[in-house]
C-alpha positions as CSV (number, residue, x, y, z in Angstrom):
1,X,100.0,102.6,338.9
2,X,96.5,101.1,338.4
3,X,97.8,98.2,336.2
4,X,100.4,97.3,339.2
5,X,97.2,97.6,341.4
6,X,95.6,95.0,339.3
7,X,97.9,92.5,339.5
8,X,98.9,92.8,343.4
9,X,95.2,92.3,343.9
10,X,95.2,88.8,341.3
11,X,98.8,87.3,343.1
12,X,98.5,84.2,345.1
13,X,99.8,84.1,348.5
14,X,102.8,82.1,347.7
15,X,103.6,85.0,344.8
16,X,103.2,87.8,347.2
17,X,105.6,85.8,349.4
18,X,108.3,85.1,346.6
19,X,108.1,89.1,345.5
20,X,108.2,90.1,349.1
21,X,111.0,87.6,350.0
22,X,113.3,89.2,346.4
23,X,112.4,92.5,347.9
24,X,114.0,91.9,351.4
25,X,117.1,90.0,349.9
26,X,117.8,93.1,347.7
27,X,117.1,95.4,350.9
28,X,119.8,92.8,353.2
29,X,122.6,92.8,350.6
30,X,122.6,96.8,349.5
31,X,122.6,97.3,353.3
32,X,126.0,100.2,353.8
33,X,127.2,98.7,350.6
34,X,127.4,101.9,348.2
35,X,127.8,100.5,345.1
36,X,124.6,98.0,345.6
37,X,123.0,100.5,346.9
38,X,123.0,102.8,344.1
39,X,121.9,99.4,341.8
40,X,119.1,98.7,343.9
41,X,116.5,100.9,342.4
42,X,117.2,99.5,339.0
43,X,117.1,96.0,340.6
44,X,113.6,96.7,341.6
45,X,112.4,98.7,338.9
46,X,113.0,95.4,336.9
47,X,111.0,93.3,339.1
48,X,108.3,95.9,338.8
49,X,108.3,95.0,335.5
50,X,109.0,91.6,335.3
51,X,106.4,91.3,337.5
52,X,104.3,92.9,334.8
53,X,105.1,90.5,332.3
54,X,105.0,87.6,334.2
55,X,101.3,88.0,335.2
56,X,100.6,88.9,331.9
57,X,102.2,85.6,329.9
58,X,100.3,83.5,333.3
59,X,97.4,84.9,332.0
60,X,98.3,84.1,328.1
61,X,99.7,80.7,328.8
62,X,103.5,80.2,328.1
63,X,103.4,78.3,325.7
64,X,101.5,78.8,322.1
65,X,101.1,77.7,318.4
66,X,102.8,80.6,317.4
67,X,106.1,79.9,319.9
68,X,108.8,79.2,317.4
69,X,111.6,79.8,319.7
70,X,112.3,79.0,323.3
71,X,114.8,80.8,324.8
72,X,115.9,78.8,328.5
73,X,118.6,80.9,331.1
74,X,120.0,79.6,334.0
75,X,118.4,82.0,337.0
76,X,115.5,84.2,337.1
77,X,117.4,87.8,337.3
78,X,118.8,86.8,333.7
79,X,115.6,85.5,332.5
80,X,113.8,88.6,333.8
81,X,116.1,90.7,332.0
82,X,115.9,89.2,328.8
83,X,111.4,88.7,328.8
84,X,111.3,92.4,329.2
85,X,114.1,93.2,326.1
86,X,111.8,90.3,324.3
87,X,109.1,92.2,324.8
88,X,110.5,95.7,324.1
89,X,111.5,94.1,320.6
90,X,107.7,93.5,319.9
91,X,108.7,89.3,319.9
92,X,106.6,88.2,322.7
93,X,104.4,85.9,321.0
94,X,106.7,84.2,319.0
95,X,109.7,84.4,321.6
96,X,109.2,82.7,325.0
97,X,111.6,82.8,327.9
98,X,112.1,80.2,330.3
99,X,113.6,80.0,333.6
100,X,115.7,77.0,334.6
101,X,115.9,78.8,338.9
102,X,118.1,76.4,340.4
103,X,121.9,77.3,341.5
104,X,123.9,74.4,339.7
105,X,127.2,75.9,340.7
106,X,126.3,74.6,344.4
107,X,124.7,71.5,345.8
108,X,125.0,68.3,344.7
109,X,124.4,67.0,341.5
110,X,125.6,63.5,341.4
111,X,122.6,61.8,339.3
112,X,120.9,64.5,338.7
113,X,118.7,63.5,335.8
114,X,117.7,60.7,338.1
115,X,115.1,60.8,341.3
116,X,117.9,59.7,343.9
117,X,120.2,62.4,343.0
118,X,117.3,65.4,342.9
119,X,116.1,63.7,346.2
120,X,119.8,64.0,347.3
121,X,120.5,67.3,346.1
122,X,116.6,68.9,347.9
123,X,117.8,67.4,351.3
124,X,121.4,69.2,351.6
125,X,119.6,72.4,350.4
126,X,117.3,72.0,353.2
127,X,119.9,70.9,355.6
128,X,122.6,73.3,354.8
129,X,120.9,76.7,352.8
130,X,119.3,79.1,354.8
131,X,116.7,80.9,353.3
132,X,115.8,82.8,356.3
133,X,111.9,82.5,356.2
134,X,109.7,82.3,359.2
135,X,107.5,79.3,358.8
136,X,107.8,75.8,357.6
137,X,106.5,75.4,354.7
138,X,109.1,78.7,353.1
139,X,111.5,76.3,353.8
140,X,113.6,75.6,350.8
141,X,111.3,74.0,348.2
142,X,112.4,71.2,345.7
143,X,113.5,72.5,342.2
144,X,110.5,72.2,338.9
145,X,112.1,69.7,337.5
146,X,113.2,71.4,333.9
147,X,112.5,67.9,331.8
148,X,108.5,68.5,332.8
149,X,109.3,72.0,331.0
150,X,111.1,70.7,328.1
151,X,107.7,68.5,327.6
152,X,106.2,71.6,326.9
153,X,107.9,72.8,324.4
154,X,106.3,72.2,320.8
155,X,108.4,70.0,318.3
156,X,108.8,72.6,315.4
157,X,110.5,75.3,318.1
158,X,113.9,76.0,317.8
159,X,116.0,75.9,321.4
160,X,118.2,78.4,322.1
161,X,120.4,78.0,325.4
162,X,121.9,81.9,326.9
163,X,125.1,81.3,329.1
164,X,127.8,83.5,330.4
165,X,131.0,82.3,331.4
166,X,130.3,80.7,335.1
167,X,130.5,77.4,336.7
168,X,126.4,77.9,337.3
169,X,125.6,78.0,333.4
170,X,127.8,75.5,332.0
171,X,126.7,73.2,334.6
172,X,123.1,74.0,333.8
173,X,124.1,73.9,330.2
174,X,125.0,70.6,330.2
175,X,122.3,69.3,332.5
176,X,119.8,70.3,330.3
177,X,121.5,69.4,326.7
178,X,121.2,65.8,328.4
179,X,117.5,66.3,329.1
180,X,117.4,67.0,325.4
181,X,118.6,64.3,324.3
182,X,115.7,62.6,323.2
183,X,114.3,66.0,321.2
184,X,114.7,66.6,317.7
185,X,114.5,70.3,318.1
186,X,116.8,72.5,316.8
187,X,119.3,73.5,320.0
188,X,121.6,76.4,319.7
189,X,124.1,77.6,322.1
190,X,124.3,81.6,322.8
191,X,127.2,82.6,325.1
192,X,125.9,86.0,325.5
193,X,129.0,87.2,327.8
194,X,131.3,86.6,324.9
195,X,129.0,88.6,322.6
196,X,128.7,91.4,324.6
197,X,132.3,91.4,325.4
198,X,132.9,91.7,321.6
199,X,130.2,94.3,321.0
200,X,130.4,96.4,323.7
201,X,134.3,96.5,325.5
202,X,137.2,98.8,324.3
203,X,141.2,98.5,325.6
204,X,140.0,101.7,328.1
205,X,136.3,100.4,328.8
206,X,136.4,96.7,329.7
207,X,133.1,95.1,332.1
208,X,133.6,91.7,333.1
209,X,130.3,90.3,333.6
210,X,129.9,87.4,336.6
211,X,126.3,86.1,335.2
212,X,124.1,87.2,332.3
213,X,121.7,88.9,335.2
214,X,124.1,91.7,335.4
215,X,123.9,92.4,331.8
216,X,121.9,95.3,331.4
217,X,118.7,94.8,329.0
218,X,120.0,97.1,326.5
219,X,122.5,94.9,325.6
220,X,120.9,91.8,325.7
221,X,118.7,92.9,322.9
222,X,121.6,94.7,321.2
223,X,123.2,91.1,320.8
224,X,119.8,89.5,320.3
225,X,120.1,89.0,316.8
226,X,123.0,86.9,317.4
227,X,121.6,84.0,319.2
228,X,121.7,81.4,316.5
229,X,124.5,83.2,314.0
230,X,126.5,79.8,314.8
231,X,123.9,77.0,313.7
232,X,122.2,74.6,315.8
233,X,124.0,72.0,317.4
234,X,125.5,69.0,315.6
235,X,124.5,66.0,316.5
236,X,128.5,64.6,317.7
237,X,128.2,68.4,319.9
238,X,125.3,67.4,321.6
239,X,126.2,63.9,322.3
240,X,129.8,64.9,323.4
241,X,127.9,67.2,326.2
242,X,125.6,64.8,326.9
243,X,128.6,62.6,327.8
244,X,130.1,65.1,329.6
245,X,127.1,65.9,331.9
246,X,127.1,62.2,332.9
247,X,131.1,62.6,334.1
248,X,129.7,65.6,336.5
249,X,126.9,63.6,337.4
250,X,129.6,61.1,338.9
251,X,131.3,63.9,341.1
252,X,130.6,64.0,345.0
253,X,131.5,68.0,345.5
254,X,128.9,70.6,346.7
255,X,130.9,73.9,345.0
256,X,132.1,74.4,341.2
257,X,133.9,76.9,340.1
258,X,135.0,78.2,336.6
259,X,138.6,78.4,336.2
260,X,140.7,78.3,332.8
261,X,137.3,78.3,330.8
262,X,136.4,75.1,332.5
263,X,134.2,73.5,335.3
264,X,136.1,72.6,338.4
265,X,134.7,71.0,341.7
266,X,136.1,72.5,344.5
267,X,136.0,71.9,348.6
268,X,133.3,73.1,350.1
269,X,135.5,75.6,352.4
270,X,137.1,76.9,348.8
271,X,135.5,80.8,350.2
272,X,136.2,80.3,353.7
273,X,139.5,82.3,353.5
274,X,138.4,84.7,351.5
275,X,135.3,85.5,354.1
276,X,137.4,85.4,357.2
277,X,139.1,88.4,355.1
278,X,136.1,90.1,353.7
279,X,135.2,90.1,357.7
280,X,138.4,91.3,358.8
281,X,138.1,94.6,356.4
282,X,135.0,95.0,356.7
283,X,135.9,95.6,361.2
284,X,139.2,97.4,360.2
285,X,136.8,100.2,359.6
286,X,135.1,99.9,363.1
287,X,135.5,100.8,366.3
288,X,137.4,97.7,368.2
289,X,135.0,95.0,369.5
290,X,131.9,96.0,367.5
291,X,130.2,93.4,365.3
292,X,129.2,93.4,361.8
293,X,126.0,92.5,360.4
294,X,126.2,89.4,358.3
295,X,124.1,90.6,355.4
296,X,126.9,92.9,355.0
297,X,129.8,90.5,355.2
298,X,127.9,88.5,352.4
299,X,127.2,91.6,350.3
300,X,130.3,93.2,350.3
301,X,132.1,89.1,349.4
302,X,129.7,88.9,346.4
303,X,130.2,92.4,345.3
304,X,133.8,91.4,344.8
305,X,133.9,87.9,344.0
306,X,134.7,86.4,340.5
307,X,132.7,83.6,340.4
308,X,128.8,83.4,340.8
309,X,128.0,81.0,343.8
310,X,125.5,83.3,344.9
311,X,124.3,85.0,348.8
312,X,123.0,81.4,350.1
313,X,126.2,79.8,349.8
314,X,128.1,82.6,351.6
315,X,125.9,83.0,354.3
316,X,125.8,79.1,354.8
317,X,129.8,79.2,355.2
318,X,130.0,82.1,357.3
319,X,127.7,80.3,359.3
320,X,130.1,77.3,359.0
321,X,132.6,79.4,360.2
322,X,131.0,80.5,363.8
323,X,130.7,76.8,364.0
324,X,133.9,75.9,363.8
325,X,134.7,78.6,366.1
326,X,136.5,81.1,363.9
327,X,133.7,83.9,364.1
328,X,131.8,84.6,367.3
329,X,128.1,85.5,366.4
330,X,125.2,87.9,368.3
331,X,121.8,87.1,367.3
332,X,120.3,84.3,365.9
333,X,121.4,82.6,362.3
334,X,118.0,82.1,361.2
335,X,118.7,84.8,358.5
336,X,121.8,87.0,357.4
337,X,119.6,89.9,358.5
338,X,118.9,88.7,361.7
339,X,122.8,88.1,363.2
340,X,126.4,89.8,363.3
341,X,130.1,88.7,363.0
342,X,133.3,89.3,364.4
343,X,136.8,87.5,364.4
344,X,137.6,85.2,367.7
């Protein structure tokens, strides 16, 4: 308890914000949702953690001499996971875990490599994703840009990319095999999904994993081993990706899905008839006229969706919904915790 002490008293204020802001999202979502309810105390007792860790590599540096793999995951839950099985394994100082935070399977990304298209991409986030924080400057912030993080990372470590099978991380995948492009490390590909699915699932026991930041940390370090069992990249692979990451760069839409094992864009109202339903259950269970908090409605459609678009985009189209008069709201949309829904 002391060492957790130590650390609240050396965060910034924008850390304190970020931990307090993960804390309240958990809190919003679990809300009358049994099943995220009974995962919340393991969601947190990770951060407590990670949180841990994290202080302790800021203190360390993340990168070093001795860093002769760099391990890169598409979200910070996932990456999380994996630092603390990294560091259970006693492979801290020669394994190092990077974060690449942003949600590629929403948004634009026309020309994303390029200024315009981050510039593009920062102002729909801001126009259209609702963080729900109370000042300003929490307003949605513009990605780290992950080339000024693959500058870091020293020319004799080996790359290896973790992905599941989701629009998000084959997105990201590709994004960043182009930012690679001019790097002679060694880049391996780790779908960690597939591994687990091969390790762990049995005809009667069979978990379907949305993103790698529902695989529990046991596992991830169970398949660890496995990471570069295929080889590095050839160099036709990576140019073949690199191709293929400047055909998605080309495309207009703001949702991707993953369908037959591939990327698809999608309309941007692609969820809206499955939250109109996810509302109408939700009321079927209430007394007639009564409301139902939004931070419900999201939780209860990404407790049972198939594809990993995440909280923000839900709660932006529910909110897309009361606009276009389908829903009729009480309270303010400022925040999913802050507003209820019920059909017209």
């Amino acid at each position: 308890m002391m060492e957790i002490r130590n650390v609240i008293d050396e965060l910034s204020s924008e850390d304190v914000r970020t931990a307090l802001k993960l804390v309240m999202f958990q809190i919003d979502l679990a809300n009358g949702n049994k099943q995220l309810e009974e995962n919340i105390f393991h969601n947190l007792k990770g951060f407590y953690d990670d949180l841990l860790l994290a202080q302790n590599n800021e203190k360390t540096g993340e990168w070093s001499a001795d860093a002769a793999k760099i391990h890169i995951l598409f979200g910070d839950s996932a990456a999380g996971s994996l630092r603390y099985a990294v560091k259970q394994m006693g492979l801290s100082d020669t394994n190092k875990v990077v974060s690449f935070n942003d949600r590629y399977s929403i948004g634009p990304i026309w020309q994303l490599h390029e200024e315009e298209g981050r510039k593009k991409r920062y102002e729909w986030l801001r126009d259209h994703i609702n963080n729900g924080y109370d000042s300003p400057e929490d307003d949605v912030e513009e990605e780290v840009y992950p080339k000024s993080i693959i500058a870091q990372i020293p020319a004799e470590a080996s790359i290896v990319l973790w992905v599941g099978n989701n629009a998000h991380d084959y997105a990201g995948l590709r994004y960043t095999i182009y930012l690679l492009r001019n790097c002679l490390n060694k880049v391996f590909v780790f779908n960690a999904e597939d591994a687990c699915s091969r390790r762990f699932n049995t005809p009667d026991r069979f978990i379907d994993y949305i993103h790698l930041g529902e695989v529990p940390i046991e596992k991830l370090q169970a398949v660890f081993g496995e990471s570069e069992e295929n080889g590095p990249l050839s160099r036709e692979t990576r140019e073949q990706l690199e191709r293929e990451w400047l055909t998605l760069a080309e495309q207009q839409e703001v949702l991707r899905i993953w369908h037959d094992n591939k990327l698809v864009g999608v309309d941007e109202h692609y969820f809206d008839a499955y939250l109109l339903e996810t509302v109408e259950q939700l009321l079927s269970e209430k007394p007639k006229g009564e409301f139902i908090k939004a931070a419900r409605v999201v939780g209860q459609a990404l407790g049972y969706c198939e594809q990993y678009v995440g909280d923000q985009y839900f709660e932006f189209r529910l909110r897309e919904l009361i606009y276009a008069g389908k829903l009729e709201i009480k309270g303010v949309p400022r925040a999913m915790r802050f507003y209820s829904v019920r059909m017209k």
